[in-house]
C-alpha positions as CSV (number, residue, x, y, z in Angstrom):
1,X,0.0,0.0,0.0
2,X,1.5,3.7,-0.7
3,X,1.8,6.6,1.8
4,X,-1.2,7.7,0.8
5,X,-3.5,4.6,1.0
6,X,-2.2,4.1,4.4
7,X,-2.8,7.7,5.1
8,X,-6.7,7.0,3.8
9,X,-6.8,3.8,5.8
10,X,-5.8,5.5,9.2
11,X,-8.4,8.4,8.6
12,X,-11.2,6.4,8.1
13,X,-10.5,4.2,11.3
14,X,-10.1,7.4,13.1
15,X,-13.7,8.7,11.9
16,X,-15.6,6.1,14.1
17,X,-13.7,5.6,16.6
18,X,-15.4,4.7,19.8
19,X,-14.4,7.4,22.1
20,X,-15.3,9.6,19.6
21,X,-19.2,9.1,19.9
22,X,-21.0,8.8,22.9
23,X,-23.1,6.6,21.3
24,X,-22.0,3.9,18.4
25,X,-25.6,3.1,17.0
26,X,-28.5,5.2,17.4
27,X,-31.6,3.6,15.7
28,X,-35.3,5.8,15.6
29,X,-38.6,5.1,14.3
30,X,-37.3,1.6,12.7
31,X,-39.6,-0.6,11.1
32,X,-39.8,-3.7,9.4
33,X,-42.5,-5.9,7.8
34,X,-42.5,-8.7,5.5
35,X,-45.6,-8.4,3.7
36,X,-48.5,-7.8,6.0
37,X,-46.7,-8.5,9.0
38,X,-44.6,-6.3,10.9
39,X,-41.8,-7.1,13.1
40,X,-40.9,-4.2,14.1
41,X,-43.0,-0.8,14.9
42,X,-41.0,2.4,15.3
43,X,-38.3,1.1,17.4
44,X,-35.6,3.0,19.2
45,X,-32.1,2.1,20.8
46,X,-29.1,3.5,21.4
47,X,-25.8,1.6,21.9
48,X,-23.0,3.0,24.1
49,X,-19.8,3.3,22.4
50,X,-17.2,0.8,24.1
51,X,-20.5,-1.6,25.9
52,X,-21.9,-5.1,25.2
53,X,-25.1,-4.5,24.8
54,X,-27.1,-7.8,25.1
55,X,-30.2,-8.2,22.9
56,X,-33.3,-10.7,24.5
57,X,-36.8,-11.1,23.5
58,X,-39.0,-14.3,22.3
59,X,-39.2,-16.0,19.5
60,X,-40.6,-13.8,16.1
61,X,-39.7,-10.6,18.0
62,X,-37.1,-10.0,15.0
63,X,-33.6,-10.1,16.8
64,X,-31.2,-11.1,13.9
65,X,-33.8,-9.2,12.0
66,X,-32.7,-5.9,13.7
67,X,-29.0,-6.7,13.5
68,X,-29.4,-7.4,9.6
69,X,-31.1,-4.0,9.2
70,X,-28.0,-2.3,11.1
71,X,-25.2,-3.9,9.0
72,X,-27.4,-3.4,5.8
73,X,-28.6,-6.9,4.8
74,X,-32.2,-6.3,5.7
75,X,-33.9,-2.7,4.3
76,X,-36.2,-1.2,7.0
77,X,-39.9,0.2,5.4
78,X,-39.5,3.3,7.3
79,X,-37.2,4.6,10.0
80,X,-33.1,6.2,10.3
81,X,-29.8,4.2,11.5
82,X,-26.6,5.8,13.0
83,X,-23.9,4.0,13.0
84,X,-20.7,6.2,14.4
85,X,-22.4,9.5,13.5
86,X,-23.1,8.4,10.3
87,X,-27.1,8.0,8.8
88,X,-26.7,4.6,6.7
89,X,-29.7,6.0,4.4
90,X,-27.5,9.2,3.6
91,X,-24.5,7.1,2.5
92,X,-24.2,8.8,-1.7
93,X,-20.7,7.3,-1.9
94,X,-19.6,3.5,-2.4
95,X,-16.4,4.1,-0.9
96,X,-17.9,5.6,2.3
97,X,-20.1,3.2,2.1
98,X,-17.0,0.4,2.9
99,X,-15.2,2.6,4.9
100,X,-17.6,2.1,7.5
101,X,-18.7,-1.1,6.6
102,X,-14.5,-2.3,6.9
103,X,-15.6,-1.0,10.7
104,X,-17.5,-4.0,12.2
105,X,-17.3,-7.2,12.0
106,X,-20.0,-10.1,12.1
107,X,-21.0,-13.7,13.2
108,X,-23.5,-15.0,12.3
109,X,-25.1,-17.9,14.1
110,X,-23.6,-21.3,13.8
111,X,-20.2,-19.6,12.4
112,X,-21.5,-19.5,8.8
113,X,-18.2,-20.4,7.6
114,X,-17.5,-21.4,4.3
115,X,-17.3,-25.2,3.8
116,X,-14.5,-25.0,0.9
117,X,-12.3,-22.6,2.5
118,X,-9.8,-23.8,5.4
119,X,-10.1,-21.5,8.6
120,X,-7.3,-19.5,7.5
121,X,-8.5,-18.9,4.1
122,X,-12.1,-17.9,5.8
123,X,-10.4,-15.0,7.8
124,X,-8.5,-13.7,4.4
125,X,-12.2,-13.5,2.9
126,X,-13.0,-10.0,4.3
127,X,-8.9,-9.1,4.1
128,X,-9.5,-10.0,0.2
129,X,-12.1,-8.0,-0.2
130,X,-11.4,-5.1,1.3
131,X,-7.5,-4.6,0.9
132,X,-7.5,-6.7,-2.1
133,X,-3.3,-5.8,-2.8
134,X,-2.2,-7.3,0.4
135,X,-0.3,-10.2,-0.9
136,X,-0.1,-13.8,0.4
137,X,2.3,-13.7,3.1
138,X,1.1,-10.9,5.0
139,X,-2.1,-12.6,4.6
140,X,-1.5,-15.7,6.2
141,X,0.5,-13.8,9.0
142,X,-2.5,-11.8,9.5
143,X,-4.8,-15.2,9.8
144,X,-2.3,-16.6,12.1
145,X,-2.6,-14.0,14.4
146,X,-6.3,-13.7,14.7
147,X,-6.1,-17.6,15.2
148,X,-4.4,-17.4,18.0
149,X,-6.6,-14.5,19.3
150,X,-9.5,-16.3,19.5
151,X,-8.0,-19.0,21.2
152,X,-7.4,-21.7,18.6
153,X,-4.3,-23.9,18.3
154,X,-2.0,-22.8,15.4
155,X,-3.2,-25.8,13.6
156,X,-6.9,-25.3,13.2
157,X,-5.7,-22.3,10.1
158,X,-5.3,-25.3,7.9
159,X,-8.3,-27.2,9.1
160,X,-11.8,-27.3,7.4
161,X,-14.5,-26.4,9.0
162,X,-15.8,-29.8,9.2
163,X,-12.5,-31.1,10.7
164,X,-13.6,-28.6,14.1
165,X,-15.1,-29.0,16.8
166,X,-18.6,-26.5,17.4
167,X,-17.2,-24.8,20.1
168,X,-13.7,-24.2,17.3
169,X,-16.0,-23.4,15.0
170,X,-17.5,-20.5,16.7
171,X,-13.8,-19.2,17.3
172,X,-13.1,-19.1,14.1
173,X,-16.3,-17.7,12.5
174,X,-14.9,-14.7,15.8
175,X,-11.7,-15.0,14.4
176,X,-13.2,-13.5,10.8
177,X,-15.8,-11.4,12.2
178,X,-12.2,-9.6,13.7
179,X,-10.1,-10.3,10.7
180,X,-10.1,-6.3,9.8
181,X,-9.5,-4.7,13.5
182,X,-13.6,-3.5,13.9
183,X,-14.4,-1.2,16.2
184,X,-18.4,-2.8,16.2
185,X,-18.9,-6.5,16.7
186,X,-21.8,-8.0,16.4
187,X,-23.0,-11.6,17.6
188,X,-25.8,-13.7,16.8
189,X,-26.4,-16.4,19.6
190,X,-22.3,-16.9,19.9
191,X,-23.0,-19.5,22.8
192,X,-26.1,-21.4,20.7
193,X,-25.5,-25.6,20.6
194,X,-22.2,-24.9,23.1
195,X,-22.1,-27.5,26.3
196,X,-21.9,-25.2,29.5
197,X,-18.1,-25.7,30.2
198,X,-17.6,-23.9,26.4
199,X,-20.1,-21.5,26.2
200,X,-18.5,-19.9,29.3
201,X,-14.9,-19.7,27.9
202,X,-16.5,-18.4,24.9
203,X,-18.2,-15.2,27.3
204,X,-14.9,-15.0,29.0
205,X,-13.3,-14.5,25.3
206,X,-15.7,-12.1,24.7
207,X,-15.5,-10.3,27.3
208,X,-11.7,-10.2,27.3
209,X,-11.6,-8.9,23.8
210,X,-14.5,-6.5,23.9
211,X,-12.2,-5.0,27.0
212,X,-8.3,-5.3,25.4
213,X,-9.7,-4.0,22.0
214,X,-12.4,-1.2,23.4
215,X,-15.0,-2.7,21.1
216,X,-18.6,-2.1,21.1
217,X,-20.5,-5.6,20.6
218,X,-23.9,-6.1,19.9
219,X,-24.9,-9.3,20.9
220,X,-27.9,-11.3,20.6
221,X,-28.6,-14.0,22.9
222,X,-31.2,-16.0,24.7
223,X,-28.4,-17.2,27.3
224,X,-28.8,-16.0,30.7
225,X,-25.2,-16.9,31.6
226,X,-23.8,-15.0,28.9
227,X,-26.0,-12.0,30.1
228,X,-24.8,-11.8,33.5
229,X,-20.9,-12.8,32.6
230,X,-20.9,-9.9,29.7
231,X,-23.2,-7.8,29.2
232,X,-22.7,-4.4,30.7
233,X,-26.7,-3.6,29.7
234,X,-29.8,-5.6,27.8
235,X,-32.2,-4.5,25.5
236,X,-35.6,-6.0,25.3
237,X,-37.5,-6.6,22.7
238,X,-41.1,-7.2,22.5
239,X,-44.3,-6.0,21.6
240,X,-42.9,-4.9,18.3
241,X,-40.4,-2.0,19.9
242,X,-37.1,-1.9,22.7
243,X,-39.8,-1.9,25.8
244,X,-36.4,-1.5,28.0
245,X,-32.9,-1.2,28.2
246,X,-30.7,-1.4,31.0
247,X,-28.6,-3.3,33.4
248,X,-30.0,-6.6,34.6
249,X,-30.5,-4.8,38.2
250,X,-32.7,-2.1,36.6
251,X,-34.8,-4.4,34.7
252,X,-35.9,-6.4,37.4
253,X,-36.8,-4.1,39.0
254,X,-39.9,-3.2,36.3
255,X,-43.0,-5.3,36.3
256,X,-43.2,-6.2,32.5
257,X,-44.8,-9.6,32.4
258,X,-41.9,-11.3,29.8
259,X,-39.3,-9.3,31.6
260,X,-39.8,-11.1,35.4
261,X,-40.7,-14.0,33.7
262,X,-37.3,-14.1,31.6
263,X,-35.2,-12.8,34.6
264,X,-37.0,-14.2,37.6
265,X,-38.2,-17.6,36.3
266,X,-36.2,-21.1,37.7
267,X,-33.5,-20.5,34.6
268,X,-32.9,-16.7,35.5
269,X,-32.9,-17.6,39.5
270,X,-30.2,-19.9,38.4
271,X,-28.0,-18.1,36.4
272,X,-28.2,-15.1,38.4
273,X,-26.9,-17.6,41.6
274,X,-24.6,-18.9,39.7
275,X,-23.1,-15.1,38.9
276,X,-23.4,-14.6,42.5
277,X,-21.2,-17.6,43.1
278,X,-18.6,-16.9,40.3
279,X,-17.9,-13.2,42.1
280,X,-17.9,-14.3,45.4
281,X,-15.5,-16.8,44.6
């Protein structure tokens, strides 16, 4: 890359930066239908810069749909997303366009890796296509690197996807969703099919990461653990909006039906024991 590329490259990162918004997504008066129904009737939430905002609600109440609507695979009927100061529906410019985009990272649920690509190969896929000149080698180092990150052995790089474990392949679908440095993750049910021993190295990962890096991470879930081991706030969806947001303290303490059901049923009395255990100890 030239001078000035770099130059470009370091500009860009700078623009959304984290401590420079108070706020790294601001979403108002979002909705989405498919046909006749509507999942979501002007919602609003804001996401902190540099907090792990968990997203709950029940089945159909359009979770991943909200996440695909932020990172543009899913176009709302009506409404405005910030992301980093920046209006997605305002973006003229194709190059602005991946400037941001190059500026979080996703996974999807279940890694979504690609079958035919080895792990290492499915990290260089966003390197590829965003910095398409860097050649092989620094490729491969790069690949290396974010293996090790995650927590993988420096063998997995060469691996398939179907050589891995579930728990490796949800480090390395991380791995990729951090290939280009983001500032914004975001996670869709990261601890989903995981035995209880892995899904909670996998929120101690995140957690660790989210803190060392200073990224913002969006994070969808239905686990309670992962809620009370990494989630600084939660967001609540139902009844087709955000009907709360806040730490797990403040929303107990409101007396929406689904929310003291979620929180204070057997599974919630557990986990939130079990959190009580884990800092005690």
């Amino acid at each position: 890359m030239s001078e000035e590329e770099i130059r470009d490259e370091i500009a860009a990162a700078d623009a959304v930066r984290p401590e420079q918004h108070d706020y790294a997504i601001r979403i108002r008066g979002l909705v989405n239908r498919f046909g006749d129904v509507v999942i979501h009737d002007h919602l609003d939430l804001d996401v902190r810069s540099g907090e792990i905002l968990g997203v709950v609600g029940g089945s159909g109440t359009g979770k991943s749909v909200l996440m695909r609507s932020i990172v543009g695979l899913q176009t709302p009927a009506e409404g405005e997303i910030e992301v980093f100061g920046t209006t997605l529906a305002t973006i003229a410019d194709e190059e602005d366009s991946r400037d941001l985009r190059r500026r979080w990272g996703v996974m999807f649920q279940g890694g979504a890796l690609f079958s035919t690509l080895s792990v290492a190969e499915n990290i260089q896929v966003p390197l590829r296509e965003y910095y398409p000149r860097i050649d092989q080698k620094l490729l491969d180092e790069i690949a290396a690197y974010k293996v090790e990150m995650v927590g993988l052995p420096p063998d997995a790089g060469p691996k398939f996807p179907a050589e891995l474990s579930g728990g490796m392949v949800k480090r390395a679908g991380l791995a990729r969703a951090l290939a280009l440095d983001p500032a914004l993750l975001f996670l869709d049910e990261p601890t989903a099919g995981l035995d209880p021993i892995g899904a909670a190295k996998f929120d101690e990962l995140i957690r660790e990461l989210a803190d060392t890096m200073g990224l913002t991470v969006f994070l969808i879930t239905h686990d309670l653990d992962t809620l009370y081991a990494t989630c600084d706030r939660v967001a609540v969806l139902a009844e087709k909006k955000v009907i709360a947001v806040g730490t797990i303290p403040e929303l107990l303490a409101t007396e929406h039906p689904w929310i003291q059901d979620y929180f204070n049923g057997p599974r919630g009395r557990a986990a939130a024991d079990c959190n009580q255990t884990h800092r005690a100890g």
